[in-house]
VEXLO-106090 format. One record per residue (C-alpha): residue in one letter; x, y, z; residue number from 1. Coordinates in nm, 2 decimals, decimal comma. Example, Ala and Ser with C-alpha at 12.3 -4.5 7.8 and 13.67 -1.06 7.14 Angstrom:
VEXLO-106090
<node code="a" X="1,23" Y="-0,45" Z="0,78" pos="1"/>
<node code="s" X="1,37" Y="-0,11" Z="0,71" pos="2"/>
***
This chain:
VEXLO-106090
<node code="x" X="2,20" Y="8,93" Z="0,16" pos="1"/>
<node code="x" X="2,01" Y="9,20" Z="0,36" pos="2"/>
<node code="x" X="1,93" Y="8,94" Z="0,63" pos="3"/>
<node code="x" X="2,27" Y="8,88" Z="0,70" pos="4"/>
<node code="x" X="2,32" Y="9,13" Z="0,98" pos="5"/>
<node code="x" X="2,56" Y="8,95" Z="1,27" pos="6"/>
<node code="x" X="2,77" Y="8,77" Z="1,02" pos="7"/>
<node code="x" X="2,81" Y="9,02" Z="0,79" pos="8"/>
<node code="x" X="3,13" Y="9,26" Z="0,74" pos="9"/>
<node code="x" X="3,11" Y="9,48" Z="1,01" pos="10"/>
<node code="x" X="3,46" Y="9,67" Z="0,98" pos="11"/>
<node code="x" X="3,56" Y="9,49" Z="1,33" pos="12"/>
<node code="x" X="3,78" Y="9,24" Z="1,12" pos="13"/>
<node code="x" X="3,76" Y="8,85" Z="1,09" pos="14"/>
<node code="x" X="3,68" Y="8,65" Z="1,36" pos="15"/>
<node code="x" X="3,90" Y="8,42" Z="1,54" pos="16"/>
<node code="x" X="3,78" Y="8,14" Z="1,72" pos="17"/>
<node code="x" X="3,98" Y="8,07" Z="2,00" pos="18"/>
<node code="x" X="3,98" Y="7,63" Z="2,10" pos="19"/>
<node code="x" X="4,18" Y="7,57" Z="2,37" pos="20"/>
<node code="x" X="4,51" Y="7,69" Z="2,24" pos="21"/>
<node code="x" X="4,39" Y="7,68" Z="1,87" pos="22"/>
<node code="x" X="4,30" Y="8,02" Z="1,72" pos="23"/>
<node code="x" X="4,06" Y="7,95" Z="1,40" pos="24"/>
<node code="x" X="4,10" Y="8,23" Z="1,14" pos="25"/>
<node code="x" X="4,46" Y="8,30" Z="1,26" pos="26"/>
<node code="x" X="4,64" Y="8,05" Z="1,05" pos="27"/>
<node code="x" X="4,59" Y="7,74" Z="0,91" pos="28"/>
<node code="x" X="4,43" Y="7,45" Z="1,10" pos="29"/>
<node code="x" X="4,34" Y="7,10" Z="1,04" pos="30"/>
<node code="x" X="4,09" Y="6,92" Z="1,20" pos="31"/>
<node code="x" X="4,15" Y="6,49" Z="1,19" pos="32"/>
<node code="x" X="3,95" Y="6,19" Z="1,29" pos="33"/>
<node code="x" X="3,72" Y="5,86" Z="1,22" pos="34"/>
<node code="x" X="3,39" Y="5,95" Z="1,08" pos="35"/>
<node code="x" X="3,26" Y="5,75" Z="1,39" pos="36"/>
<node code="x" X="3,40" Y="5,67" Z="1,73" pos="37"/>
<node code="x" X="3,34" Y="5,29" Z="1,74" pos="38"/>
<node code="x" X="3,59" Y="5,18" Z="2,02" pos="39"/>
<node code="x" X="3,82" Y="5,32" Z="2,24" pos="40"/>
<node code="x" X="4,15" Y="5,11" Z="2,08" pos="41"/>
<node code="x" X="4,04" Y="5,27" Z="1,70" pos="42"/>
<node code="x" X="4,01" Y="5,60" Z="1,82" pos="43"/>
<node code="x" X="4,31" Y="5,62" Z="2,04" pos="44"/>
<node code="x" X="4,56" Y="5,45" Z="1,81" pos="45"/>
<node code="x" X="4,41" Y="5,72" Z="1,56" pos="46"/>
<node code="x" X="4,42" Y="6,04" Z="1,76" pos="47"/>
<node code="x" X="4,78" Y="5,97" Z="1,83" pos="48"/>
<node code="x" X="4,84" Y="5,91" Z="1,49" pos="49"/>
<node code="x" X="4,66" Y="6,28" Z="1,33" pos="50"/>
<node code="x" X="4,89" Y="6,38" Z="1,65" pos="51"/>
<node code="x" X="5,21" Y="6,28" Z="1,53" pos="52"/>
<node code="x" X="5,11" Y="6,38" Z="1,18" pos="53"/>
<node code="x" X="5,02" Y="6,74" Z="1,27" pos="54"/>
<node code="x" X="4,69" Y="6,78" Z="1,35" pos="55"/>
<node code="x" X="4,56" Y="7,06" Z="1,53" pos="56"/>
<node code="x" X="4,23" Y="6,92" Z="1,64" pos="57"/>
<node code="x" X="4,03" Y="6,57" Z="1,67" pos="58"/>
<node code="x" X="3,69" Y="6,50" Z="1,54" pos="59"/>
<node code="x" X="3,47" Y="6,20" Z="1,60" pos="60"/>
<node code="x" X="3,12" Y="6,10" Z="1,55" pos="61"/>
<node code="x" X="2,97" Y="6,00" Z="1,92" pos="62"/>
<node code="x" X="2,61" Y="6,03" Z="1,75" pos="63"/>
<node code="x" X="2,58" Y="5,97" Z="1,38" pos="64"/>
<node code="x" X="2,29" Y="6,06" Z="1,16" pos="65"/>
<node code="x" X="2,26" Y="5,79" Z="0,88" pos="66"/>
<node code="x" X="2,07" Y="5,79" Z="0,57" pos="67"/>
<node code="x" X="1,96" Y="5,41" Z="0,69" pos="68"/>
<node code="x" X="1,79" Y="5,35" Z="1,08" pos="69"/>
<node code="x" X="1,96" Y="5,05" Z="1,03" pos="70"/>
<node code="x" X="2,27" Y="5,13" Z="0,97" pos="71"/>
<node code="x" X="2,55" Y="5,21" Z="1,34" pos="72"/>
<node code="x" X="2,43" Y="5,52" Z="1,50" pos="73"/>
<node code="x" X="2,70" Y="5,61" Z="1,70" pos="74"/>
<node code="x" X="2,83" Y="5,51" Z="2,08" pos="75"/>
<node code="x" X="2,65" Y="5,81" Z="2,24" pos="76"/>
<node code="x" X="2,76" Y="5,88" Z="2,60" pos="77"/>
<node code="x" X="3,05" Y="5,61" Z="2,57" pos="78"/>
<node code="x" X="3,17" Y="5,79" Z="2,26" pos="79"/>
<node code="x" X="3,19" Y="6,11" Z="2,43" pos="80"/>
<node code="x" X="3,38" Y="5,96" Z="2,70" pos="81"/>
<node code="x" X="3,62" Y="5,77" Z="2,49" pos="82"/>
<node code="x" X="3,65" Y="6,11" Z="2,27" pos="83"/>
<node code="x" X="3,75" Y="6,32" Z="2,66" pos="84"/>
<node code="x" X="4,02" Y="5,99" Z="2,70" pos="85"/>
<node code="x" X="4,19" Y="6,13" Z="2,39" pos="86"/>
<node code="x" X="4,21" Y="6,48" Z="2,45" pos="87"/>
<node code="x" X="4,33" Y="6,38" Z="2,82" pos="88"/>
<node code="x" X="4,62" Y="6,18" Z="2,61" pos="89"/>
<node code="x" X="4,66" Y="6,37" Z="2,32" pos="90"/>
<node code="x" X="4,60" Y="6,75" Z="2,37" pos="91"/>
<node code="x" X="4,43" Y="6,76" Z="2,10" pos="92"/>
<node code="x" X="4,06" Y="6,93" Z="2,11" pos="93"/>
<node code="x" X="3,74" Y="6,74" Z="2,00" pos="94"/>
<node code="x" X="3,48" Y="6,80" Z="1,70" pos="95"/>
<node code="x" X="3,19" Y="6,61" Z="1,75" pos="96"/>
<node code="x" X="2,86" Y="6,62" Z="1,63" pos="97"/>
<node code="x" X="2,53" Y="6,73" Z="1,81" pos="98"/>
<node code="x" X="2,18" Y="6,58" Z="1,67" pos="99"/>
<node code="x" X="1,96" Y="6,71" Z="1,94" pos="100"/>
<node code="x" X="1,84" Y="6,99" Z="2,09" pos="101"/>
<node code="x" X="1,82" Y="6,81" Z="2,47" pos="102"/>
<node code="x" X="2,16" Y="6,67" Z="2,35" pos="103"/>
<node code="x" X="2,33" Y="7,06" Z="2,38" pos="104"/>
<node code="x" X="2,42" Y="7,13" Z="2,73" pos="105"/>
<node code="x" X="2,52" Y="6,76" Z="2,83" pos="106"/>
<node code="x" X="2,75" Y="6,71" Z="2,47" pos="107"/>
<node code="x" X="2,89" Y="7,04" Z="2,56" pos="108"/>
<node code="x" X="2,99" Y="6,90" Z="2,90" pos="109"/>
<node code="x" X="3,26" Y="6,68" Z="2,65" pos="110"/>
<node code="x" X="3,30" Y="6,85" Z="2,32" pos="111"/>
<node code="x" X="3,51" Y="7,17" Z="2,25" pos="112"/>
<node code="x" X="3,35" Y="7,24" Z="1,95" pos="113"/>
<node code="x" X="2,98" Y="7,15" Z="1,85" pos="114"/>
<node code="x" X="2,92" Y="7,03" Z="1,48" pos="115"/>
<node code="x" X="2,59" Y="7,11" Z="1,35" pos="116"/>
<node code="x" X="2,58" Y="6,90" Z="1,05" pos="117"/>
<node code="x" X="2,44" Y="6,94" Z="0,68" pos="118"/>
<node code="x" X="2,13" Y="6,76" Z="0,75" pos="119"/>
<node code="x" X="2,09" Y="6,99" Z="1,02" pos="120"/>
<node code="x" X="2,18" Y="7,29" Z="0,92" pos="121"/>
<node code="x" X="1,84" Y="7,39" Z="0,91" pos="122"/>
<node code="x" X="1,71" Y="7,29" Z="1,23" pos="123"/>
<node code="x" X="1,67" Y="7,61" Z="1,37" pos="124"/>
<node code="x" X="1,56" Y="7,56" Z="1,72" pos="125"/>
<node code="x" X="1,87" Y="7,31" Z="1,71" pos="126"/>
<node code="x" X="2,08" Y="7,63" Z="1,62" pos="127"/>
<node code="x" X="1,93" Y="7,82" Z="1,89" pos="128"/>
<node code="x" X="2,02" Y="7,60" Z="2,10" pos="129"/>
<node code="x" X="2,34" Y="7,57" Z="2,02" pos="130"/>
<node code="x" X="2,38" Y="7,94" Z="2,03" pos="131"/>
<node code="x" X="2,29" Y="7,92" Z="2,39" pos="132"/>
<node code="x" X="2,63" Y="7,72" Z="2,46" pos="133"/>
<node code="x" X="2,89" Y="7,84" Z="2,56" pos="134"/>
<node code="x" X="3,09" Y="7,66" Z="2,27" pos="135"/>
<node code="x" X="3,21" Y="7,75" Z="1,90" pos="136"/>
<node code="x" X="2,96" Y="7,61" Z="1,66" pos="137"/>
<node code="x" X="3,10" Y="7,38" Z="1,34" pos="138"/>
<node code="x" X="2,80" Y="7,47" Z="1,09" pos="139"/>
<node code="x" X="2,84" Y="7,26" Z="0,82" pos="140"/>
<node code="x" X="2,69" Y="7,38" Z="0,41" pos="141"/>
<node code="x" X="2,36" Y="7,20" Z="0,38" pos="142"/>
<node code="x" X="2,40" Y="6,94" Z="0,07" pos="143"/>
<node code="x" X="2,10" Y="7,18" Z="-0,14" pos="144"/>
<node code="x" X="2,21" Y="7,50" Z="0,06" pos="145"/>
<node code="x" X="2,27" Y="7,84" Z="-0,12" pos="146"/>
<node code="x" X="2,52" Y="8,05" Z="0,07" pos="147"/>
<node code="x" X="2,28" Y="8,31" Z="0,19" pos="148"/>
<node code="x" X="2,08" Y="8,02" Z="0,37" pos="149"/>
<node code="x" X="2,42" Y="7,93" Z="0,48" pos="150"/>
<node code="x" X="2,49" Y="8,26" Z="0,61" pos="151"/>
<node code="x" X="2,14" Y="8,27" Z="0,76" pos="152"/>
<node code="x" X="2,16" Y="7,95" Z="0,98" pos="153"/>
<node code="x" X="2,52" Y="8,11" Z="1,10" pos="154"/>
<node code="x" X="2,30" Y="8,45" Z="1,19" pos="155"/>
<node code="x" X="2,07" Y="8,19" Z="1,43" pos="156"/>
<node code="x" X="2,35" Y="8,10" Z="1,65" pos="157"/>
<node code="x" X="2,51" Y="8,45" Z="1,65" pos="158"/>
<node code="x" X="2,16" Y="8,64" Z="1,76" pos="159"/>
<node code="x" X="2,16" Y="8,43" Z="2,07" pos="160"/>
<node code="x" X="2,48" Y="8,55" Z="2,19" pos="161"/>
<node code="x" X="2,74" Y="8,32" Z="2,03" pos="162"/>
<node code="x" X="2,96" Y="8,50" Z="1,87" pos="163"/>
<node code="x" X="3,18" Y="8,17" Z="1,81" pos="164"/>
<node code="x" X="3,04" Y="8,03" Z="1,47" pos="165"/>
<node code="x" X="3,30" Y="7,84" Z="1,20" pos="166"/>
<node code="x" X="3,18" Y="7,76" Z="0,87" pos="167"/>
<node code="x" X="3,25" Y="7,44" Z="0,65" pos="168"/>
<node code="x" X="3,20" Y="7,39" Z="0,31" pos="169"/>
<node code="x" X="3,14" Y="7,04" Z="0,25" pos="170"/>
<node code="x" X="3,02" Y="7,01" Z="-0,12" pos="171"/>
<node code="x" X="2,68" Y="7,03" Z="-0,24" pos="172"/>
<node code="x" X="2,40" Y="6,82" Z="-0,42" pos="173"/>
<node code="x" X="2,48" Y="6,87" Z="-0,82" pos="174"/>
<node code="x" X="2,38" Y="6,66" Z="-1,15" pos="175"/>
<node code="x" X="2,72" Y="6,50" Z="-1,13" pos="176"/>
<node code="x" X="2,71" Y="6,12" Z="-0,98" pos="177"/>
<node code="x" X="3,08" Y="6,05" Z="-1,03" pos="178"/>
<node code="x" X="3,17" Y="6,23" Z="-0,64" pos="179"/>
<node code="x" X="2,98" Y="6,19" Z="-0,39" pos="180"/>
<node code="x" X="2,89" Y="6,56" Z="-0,37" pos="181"/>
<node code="x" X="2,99" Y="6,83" Z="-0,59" pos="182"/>
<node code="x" X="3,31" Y="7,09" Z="-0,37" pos="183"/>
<node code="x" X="3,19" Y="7,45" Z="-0,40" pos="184"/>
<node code="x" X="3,54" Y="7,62" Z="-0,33" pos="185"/>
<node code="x" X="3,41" Y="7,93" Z="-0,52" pos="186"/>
<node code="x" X="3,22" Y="7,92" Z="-0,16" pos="187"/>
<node code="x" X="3,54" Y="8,00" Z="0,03" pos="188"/>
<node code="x" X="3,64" Y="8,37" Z="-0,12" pos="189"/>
<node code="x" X="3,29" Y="8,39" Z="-0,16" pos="190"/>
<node code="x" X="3,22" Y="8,38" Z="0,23" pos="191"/>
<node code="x" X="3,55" Y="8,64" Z="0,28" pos="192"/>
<node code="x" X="3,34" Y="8,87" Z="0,10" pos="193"/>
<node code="x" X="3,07" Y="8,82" Z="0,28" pos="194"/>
<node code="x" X="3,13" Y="8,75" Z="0,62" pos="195"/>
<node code="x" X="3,37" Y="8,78" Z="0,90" pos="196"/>
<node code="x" X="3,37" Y="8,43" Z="1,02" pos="197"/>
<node code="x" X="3,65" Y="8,15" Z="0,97" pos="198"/>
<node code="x" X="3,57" Y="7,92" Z="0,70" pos="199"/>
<node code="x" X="3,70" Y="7,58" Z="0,66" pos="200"/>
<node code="x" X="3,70" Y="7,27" Z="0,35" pos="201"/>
<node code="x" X="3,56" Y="6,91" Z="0,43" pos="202"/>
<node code="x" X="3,73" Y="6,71" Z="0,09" pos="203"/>
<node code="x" X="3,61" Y="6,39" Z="0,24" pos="204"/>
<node code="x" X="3,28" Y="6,46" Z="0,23" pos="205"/>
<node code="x" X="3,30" Y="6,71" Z="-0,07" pos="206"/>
<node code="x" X="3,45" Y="6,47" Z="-0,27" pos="207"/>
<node code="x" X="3,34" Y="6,14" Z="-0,15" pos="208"/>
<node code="x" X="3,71" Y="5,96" Z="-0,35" pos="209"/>
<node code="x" X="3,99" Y="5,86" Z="-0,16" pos="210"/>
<node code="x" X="4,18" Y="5,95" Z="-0,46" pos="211"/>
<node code="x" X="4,04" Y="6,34" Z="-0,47" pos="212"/>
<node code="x" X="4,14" Y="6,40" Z="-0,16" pos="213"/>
<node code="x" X="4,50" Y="6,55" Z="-0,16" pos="214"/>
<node code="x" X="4,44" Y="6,73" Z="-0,50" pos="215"/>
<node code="x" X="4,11" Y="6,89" Z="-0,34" pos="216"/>
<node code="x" X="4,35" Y="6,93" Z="0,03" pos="217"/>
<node code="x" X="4,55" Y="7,16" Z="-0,18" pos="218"/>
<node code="x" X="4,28" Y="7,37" Z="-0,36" pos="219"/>
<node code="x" X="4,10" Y="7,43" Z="-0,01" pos="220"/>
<node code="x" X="4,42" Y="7,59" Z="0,11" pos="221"/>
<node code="x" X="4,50" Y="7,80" Z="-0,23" pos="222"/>
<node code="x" X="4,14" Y="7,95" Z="-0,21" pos="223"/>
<node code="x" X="4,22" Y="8,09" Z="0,11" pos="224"/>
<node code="x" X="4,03" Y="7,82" Z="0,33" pos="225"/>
<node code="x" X="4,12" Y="7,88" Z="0,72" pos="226"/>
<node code="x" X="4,15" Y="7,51" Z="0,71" pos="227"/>
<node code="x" X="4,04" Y="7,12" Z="0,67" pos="228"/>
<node code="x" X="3,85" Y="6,86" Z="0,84" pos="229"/>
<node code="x" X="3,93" Y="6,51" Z="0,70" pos="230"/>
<node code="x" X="3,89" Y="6,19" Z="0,80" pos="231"/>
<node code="x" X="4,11" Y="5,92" Z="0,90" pos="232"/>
<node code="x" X="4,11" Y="5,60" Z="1,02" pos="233"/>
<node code="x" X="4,39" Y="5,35" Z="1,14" pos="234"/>
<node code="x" X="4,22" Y="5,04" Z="0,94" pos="235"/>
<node code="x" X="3,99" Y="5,22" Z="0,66" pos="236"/>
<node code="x" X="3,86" Y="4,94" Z="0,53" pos="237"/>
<node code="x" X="3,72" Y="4,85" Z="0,80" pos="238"/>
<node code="x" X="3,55" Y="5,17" Z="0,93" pos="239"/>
<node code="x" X="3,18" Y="5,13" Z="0,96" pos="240"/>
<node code="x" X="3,08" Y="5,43" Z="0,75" pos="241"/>
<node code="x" X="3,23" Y="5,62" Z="0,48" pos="242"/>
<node code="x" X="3,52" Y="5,41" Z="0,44" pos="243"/>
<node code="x" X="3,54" Y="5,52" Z="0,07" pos="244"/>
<node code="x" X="3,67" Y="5,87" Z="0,19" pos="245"/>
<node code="x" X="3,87" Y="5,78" Z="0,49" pos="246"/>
<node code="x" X="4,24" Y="5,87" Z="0,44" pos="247"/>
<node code="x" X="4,46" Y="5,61" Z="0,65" pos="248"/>
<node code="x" X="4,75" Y="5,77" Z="0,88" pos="249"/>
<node code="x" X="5,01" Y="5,75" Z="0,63" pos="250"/>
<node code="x" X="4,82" Y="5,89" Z="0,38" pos="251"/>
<node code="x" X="4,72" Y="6,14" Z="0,61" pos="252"/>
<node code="x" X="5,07" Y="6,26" Z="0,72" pos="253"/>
<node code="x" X="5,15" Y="6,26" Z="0,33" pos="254"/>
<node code="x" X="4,89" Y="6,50" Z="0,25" pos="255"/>
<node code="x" X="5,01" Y="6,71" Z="0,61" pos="256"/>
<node code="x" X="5,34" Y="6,72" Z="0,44" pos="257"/>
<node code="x" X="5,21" Y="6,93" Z="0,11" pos="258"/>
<node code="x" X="4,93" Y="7,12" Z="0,31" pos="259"/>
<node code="x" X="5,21" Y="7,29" Z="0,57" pos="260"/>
<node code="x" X="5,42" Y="7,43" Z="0,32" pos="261"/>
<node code="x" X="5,14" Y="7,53" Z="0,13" pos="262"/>
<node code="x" X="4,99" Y="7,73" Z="0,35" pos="263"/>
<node code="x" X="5,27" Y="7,84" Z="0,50" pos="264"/>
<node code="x" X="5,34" Y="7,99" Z="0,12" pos="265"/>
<node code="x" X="5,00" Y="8,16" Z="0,08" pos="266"/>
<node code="x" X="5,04" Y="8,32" Z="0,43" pos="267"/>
<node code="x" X="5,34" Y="8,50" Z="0,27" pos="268"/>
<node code="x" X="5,13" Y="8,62" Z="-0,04" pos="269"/>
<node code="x" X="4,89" Y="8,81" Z="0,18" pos="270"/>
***
């Protein structure tokens, strides 16, 4: 790890990324939301509903990268204006992604927080772009990523002057066919011992099973995860992508009500 300069322990203490009124790496946060933003009725019906439920945070696709060029790419611009309508309702700040490098400085214009996603985890001049911003950066694991390269696409951002970089672990590529990808938890103390930055557990993704979700919720939190990003949708089944892994509201809240008290628990044990 002797490349890891910015992001590594520096005796300064942890980072907290400060989102609106939401401090990241101060306590435990959760981050809620449709995989895509596909109309203004879905996603405001479903931000009120993470709302309600406790979420801290709101994340939508408004550009999606898709294994298929056939398959929906996202609402651009009308996304990002139907994700500013639910913050202006809700309160709740917005996760979205960011695919482009000429995409940066107008996105920003919307977004709270930038996701940099696993596919583009390595697309440096992307991250030096989003460095540039003047917003925290969601870098998400790359699917064949070790940690160090993890930890190196975080030092990109950070040596052009952001010093506002979350981490999420959102499983990795492995033998095993049976999840969609394979949750490296081990990552989360791992990155405590490495870094100073505020990591945080994808199980949607990580797990790719409806039915994995809570029990893998619950796990993120007991390995000392800063928090989760999940996805929800008011009618799942008929989401246009990752339906498979998209919790509904009720199941959502359900999950909420183990997570709190969970946390709330470990917070104590520190």
């Amino acid at each position: 790890m002797k490349n890891i300069k910015l992001a590594g322990l520096n005796g300064n203490g942890r980072t907290i990324v400060k989102v609106r009124d939401v401090k990241i790496g101060a306590g435990f946060i959760v981050i809620a939301g449709p995989c895509s933003v596909e109309s203004e009725e879905q996603l405001l019906k479903t931000a009120h509903a993470v709302k309600e439920a406790g979420a801290d945070m709101l994340r939508g696709g408004a550009f999606k990268p898709r294994t298929s060029p056939y398959a929906f790419q996202g609402l651009g611009l009308k996304g990002l204006k139907i994700l500013e309508k639910a913050r202006d309702e809700t309160g709740l700040p917005i996760v979205t992604e960011v695919l482009d490098t000429r995409d940066v400085s107008w996105v920003s214009e919307y977004a709270d927080v930038l996701q940099i996603g696993a596919r583009n985890m390595q697309n440096f001049s992307l991250l030096k772009e989003a460095g540039k911003s003047n917003k925290p950066i969601l870098l998400k694991r790359g699917m064949y990523s070790t940690i160090e390269e993890w930890l190196n696409c975080a030092e990109y951002i950070l040596n052009e002057g952001n010093p506002d970089v979350i981490l999420c672990e959102r499983g990795i590529r492995s033998f095993e066919t049976y999840t969609r990808n394979t949750l490296d938890l081990s990552a989360v103390p791992a990155i405590k011992e490495l870094t100073h930055l505020p990591i945080i557990v994808d199980p949607s993704h990580g797990t790719g099973k409806l039915s994995l979700i809570e029990s893998m919720s619950l796990a993120a939190v007991a390995s000392g995860s800063d928090g989760l990003i999940l996805e929800v949708h008011v009618k799942p089944e008929e989401s246009v992508s990752d339906k498979d892994q998209t919790l509904t509201p009720e199941q959502f809240s359900a999950i909420m009500k183990k997570v709190r008290p969970l946390s709330a628990f470990m917070g104590e044990l520190k």
